[in-house]
Phi, psi and omega in degrees: 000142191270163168281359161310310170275350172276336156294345158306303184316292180326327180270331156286316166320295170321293182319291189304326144333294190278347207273306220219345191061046202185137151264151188252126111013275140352262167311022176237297143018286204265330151323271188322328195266010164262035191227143129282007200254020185279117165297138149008280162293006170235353162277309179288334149323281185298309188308308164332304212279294165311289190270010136306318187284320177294322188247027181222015170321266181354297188269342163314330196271299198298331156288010209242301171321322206258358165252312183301049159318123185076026204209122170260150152346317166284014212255334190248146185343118144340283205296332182297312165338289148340282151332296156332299156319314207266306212279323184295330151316297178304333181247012184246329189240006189226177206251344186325141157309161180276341216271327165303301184319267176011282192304313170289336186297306179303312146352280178281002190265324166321301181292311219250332191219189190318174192271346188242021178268344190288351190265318200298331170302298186319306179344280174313276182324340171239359167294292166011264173316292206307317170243019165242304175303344205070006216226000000 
């Protein structure tokens, strides 16, 4: 499995999350058995990714508050969210390029939500780097 689709997964896992307040098991399961082809290393990918999100949620949410300028949490689109979660874990806490995280990021918001969230992701997503990241 390429890693593009196991960060889809991973960004479905998430929406349900941000969704239900919980990540499902279940639904990572079932995630998987529609790939057949998943490996070792894109399991370990998604498990990471979840429980990372999971045990760095706060601060993830406060950095998420403090560039969504005018924007509380509840405020923002699901799916951007979502994003938001996987990319921002992903560039504070992991070895990931900055310039992937982004790029994938811009991607799945392309796909999954509205037409004008992919500038508002980015948006966010190069305050981040420029100020969290150091970049």
């Amino acid at each position: 499995m390429k890693r593009r689709a196991a960060r889809d997964i991973a960004f479905r896992l998430t929406y349900e999350m941000v969704m239900t307040g919980t990540f499902n098991h279940d639904t990572e399961e079932y995630l998987f058995s529609e790939h057949g082809d998943v490996d070792a290393d894109s399991r370990n990918y998604v498990d990471s990714i979840v429980a990372g999100i999971t045990e760095h949620k706060k601060n993830i949410e406060e950095i998420i508050v403090k560039y969504a300028i005018g924007y509380e949490l509840s405020r923002i689109y699901k799916p951007d969210l979502a994003v938001l979660y996987l990319a921002i874990y992903e560039l504070i806490y992991t070895d990931t390029p900055k310039a992937v995280v982004a790029n994938e990021a811009v991607e799945i918001v392309k796909l999954y939500s509205d037409t004008q969230s992919y500038s508002f992701v980015n948006g966010i997503l190069a305050s981040v780097i420029k100020g969290e990241c150091g970049g």
